[in-house]
N, C-alpha and C positions, 0 to 999 in steps of 0.2 A: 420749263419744257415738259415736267410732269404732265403739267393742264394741258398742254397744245394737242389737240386734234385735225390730223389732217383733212381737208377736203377738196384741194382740188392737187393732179399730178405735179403742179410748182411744189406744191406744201409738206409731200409727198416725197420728192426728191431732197428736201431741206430736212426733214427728217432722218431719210436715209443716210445725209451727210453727215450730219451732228453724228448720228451713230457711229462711222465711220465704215457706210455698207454703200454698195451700188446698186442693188438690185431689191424686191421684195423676199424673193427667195433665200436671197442670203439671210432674211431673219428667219428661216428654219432651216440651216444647210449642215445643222448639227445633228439631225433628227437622220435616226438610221435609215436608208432609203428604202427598205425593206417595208418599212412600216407607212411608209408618204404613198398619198394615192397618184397616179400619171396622169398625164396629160390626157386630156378627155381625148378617145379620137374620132371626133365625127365628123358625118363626112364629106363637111364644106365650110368653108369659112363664109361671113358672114353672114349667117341663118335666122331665122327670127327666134323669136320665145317661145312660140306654137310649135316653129318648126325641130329645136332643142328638147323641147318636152318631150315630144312623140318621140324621137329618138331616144331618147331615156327612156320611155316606158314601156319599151319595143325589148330594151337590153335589161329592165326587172322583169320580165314576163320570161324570161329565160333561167330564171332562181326558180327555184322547186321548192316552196315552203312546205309546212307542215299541213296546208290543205289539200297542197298536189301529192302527199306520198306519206307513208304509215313511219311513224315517229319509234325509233327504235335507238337513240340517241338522248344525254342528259348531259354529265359533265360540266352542271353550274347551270343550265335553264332546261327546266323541262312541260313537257306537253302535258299540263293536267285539265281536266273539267272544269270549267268557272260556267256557274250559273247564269243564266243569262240576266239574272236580277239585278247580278252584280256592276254588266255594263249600262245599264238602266240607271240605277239610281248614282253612278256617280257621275253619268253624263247627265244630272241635271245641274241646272244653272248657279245654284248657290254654294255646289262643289267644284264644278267644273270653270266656274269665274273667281273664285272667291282669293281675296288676295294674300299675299303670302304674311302669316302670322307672326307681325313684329308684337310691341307690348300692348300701347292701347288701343290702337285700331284692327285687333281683330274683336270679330264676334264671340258671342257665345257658343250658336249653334256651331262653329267652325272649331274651338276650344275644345267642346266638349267629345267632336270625333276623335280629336288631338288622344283626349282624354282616355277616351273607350278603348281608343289602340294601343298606348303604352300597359294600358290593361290587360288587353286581349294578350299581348305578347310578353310580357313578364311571367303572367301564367304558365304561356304554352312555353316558354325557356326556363320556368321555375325559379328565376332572380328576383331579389325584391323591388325594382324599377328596370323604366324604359327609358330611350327618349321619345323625341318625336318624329323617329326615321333619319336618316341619314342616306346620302346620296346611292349607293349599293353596297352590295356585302363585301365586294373586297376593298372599298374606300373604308368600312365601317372595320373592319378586320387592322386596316392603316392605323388609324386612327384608335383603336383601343393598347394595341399595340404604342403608340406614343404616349399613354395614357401610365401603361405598365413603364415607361424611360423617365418622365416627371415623376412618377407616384415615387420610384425607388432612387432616381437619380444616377441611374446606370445605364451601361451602355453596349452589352448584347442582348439581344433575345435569341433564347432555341427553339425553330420550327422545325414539327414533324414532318418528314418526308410524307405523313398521309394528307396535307394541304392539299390545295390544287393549285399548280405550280405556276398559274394565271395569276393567283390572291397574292403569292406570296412576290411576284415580280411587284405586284403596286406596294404590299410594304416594304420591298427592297427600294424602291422609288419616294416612297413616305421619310423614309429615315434616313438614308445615306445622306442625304446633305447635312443631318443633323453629326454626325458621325459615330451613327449605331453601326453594328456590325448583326448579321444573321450567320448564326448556327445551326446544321441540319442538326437532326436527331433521326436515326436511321431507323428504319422499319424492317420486320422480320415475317415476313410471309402475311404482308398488311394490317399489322401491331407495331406501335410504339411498347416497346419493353422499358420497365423501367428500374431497372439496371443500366443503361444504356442513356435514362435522362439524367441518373446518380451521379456516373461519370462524368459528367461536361457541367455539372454544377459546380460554380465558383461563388465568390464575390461578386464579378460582374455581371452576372445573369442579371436580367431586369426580371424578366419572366419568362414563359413555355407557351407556345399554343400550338392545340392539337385541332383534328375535324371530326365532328359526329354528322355523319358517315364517313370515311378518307374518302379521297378524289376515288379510289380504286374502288367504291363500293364496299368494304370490308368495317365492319363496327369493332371499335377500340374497347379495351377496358383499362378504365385510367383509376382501379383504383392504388388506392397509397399516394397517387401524383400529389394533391394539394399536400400532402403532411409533407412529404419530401421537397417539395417548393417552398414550402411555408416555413419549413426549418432554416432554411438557407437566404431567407426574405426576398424571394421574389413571387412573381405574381403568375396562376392558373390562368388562362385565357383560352375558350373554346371556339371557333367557328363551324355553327351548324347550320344544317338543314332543317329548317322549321316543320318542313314534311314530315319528317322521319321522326319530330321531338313525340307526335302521337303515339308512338309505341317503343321508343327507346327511353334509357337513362336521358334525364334533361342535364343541362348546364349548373343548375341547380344544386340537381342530385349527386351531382360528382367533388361539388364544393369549387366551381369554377368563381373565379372575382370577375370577372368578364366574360361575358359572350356576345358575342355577333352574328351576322347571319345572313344570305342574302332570299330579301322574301319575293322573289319571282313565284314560287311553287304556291303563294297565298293569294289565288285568283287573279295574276298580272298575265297576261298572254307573253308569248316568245317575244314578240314584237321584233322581229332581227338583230336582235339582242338589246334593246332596251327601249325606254327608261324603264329601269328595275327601283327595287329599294330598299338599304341598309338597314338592317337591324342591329340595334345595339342595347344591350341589357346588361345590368351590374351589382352587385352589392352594394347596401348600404352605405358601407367608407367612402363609395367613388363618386358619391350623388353631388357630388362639390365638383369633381375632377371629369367626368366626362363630355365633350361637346356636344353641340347642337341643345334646341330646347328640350323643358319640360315644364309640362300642363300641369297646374295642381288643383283641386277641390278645396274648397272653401265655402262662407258662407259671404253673403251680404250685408249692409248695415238693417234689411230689414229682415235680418235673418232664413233667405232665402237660399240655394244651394247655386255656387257660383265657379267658373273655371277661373284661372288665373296662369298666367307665363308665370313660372317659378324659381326663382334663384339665378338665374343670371339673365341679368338687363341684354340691350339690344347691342350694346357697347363690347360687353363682353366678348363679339363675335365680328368688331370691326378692330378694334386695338389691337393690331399685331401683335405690340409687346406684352400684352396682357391676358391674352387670348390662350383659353384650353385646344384652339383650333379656330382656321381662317375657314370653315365648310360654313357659309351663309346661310345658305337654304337647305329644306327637307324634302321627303319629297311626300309633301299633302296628298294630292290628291291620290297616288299610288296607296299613299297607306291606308288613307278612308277605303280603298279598295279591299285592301287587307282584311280590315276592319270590317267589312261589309261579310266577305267572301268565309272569315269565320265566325259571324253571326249566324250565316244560313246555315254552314255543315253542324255548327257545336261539339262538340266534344269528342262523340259521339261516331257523327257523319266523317269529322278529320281522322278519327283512329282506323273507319271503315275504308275511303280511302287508300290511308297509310297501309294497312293490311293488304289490301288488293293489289299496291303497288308490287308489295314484298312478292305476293305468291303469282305474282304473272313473273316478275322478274326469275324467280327460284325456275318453275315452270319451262323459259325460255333458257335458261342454263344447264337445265336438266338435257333438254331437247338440244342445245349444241353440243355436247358431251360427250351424244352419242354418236355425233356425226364424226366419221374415219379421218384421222390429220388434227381436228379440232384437239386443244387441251388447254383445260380447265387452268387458273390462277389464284392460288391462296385456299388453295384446298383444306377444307376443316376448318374455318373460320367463318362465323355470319357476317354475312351480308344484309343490306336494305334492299335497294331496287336497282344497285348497280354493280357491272363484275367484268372482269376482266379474260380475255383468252387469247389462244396464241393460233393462231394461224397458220397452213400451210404455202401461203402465197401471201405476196404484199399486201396490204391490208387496207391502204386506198385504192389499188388496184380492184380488189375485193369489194372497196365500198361503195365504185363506181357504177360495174359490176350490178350492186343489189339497187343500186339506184336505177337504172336502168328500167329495172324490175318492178319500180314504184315502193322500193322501201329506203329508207334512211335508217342505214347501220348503224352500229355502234363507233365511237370516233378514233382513228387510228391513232396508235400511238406512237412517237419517237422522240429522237432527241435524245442527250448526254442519261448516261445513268440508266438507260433503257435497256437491258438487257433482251435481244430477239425482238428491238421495238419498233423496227418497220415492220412484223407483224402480226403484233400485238393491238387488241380490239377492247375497246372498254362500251360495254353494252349495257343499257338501261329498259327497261319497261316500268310502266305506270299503270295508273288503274283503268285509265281510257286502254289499252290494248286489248282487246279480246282473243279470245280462243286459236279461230279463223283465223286473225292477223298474224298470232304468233304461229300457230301451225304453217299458213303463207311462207314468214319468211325464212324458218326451219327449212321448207320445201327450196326455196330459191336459193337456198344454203347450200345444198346435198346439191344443185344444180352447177352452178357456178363450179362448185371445187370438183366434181363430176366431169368438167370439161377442158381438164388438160392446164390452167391456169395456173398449176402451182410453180413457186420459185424453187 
């Protein structure tokens, strides 16, 4: 029954049975309905292909992307400058075809991208290895995280309340089947104190992971974390923003055994949210124990300089039982983007950037500040290029509201644990916003709350 694939509605319904279901629906009638998309409703039954399409492209034409309206939103993807070089050279043919990198049938020229990039991003996260990408940053966050449960053979991890509370639902989804348990670790005006990770260290900690930047915009300082993890044998894990690594403490530097990351911010457009793609970087011990490939240098038998898949076979990653992780595939062609997109800034261009993002951001913070009702979050602690405030009026209401206006706000915030969180606003700026655009939506700020709107 394994092998059996169905192909016509008999085969289909024989299927359904064995399972003991009557419907197709009922093989997702588990899946919260919040989250299932409805029934399409257009607006005639049987319609052509032509005439289905236009209808669909009638109802995207009514999304307001990032070309129709000034980008004033991050929260895990944001609006940066990608060179136009960058779409160029990986829309050609030998990237943009090339097949996905088992043992001996890749190429070299495809290896050596492989190559360049676990480079590129070892660096900019300051760990001694990469891999070769991983599906996104919060699959890559999962996944180092189960990394930290075989390394130590236990069975909590404590996350910071500075996560973003999107990553941390996929590793509650990664491990509960496993029967890991997650621990918050509470935040103090957008700090992990640690005193507070002293406490909840046991035996069973597997390990800790924090975020460079938190979701909330606010930069952590985690020193003494590794010694006090490391005393009690579990494992430092960081999830950052690759953006931000150009002028903060790296992963590295903090003495993290893992980091992960998601690299949208490294030349991938929004794209409505994806494909993106995971980074994952580690210390030397873990170079056995981490999934997905890795590239290695070598030479030839005519002593020529040569790529190589490294240390685990293609098997490694089909053998359930034996597998660091069932994640197949990488994601190539995103990373050669990566790869690309920090070739052209270097160093240099990324730090410049990173800078511009922070001082538009501080700039637009300053500028809501002063606006009457508006108040500031995590006052006295740096930030990168994201930050939080509280609102006089609901804050989707608000975001409507600036949309209206041709700007996309900062993302409203709610939900358990939010204190004032229908109207509370977590706002981002980048190095693409100018002057003009944030003085703009300052002005459509003072307007909106100007006209009677509050709660």
């Amino acid at each position: 029954m394994a092998d059996f694939i169905p192909h016509t509605p008999q085969e289909t319904m024989e299927m359904l049975g064995f399972l003991g279901l009557s419907t197709l629906e009922d093989l997702v009638r588990h899946y919260p309905t919040d989250r299932t998309f409805p029934d399409l409703p257009l607006s005639g039954p049987g319609m052509t292909e032509r005439e289905v399409l236009t209808e669909l492209d009638g109802w995207a034409r009514k999304n307001t992307g990032s070309s129709k309206a000034v980008v004033f939103r991050g929260a895990g993807a944001y609006d940066h400058f990608i060179p136009e070089a960058v779409h160029t050279l990986v829309g050609r043919g030998e990237f943009l075809t090339s097949y996905t990198p088992y043992q001996p049938e890749a190429s070299q020229g495809l290896l050596q991208a492989i190559f360049e990039f676990q480079t590129a991003i070892s660096r900019l996260f300051g760990m001694d290895l990469s891999n070769a990408s991983l599906y996104d940053g919060a699959t890559a966050a999962a996944e180092a995280c189960l990394v930290a449960v075989r390394y130590t053979g236990r069975s909590v991890l404590l996350v910071s309340e500075g996560m973003d509370p999107s990553v941390v639902e996929v590793i509650r989804t990664y491990t509960e089947g496993l029967g890991v348990r997650l621990q918050s670790v509470p935040q103090v005006q957008g700090r992990t104190r640690i005193e507070d990770l002293r406490e909840r260290l046991s035996s069973e900690i597997a390990g800790f992971i924090g975020a460079i930047p938190t979701f909330w915009g606010t930069v952590e300082d985690f020193t003494g974390f590794r010694e006090v993890l490391s005393a009690e044998g579990a494992l430092f894990l960081l999830h950052a923003n690759p953006h931000a690594l150009a002028i903060l403490r790296t992963p590295g530097e903090w003495g993290a055994d893992l980091a992960t990351g998601e690299g949208q911010p490294l030349g991938i457009p929004l794209s409505a949210g994806g494909p993106y793609l995971g980074l994952m970087t580690a210390s030397r011990t873990f170079m056995r124990r981490i999934p997905g490939r890795l590239v290695g240098q070598t030479v030839d038998q005519d002593g020529r300089r040569a790529f190589v898949l490294t240390l685990q076979a293609r098997e490694q990653h089909i053998r359930r039982e034996k597998a660091n992780s069932n994640i197949c595939s990488n994601e190539t062609l995103l990373s050669i983007g990566a790869t690309i997109y920090l070739s052209l800034l270097g160093p240099r261009g990324l730090y410049e950037a990173a800078a511009a993002s922070h001082r538009n951001a501080m700039k637009l913070r300053e500028g809501l500040s002063r606006i009457p009702g508006i108040r500031l979050s995590h006052e006295g602690v740096p930030h990168f290029h994201e930050f939080v405030v509280g609102l006089p009026m609901d804050a989707r209401s608000f975001s409507h509201a600036l949309l209206e206006r041709g700007y996309l706000g900062g993302l409203p915030l709610f939900g358990p644990g939010e204190p004032e969180g229908e109207n509370r606003m977590l706002w981002c700026a980048t190095e693409v916003r100018t002057d003009g655009e944030i003085e703009g939506v300052l002005a459509a700020t003072k307007e909106i709350l100007a006209g009677g709107n509050r709660s």
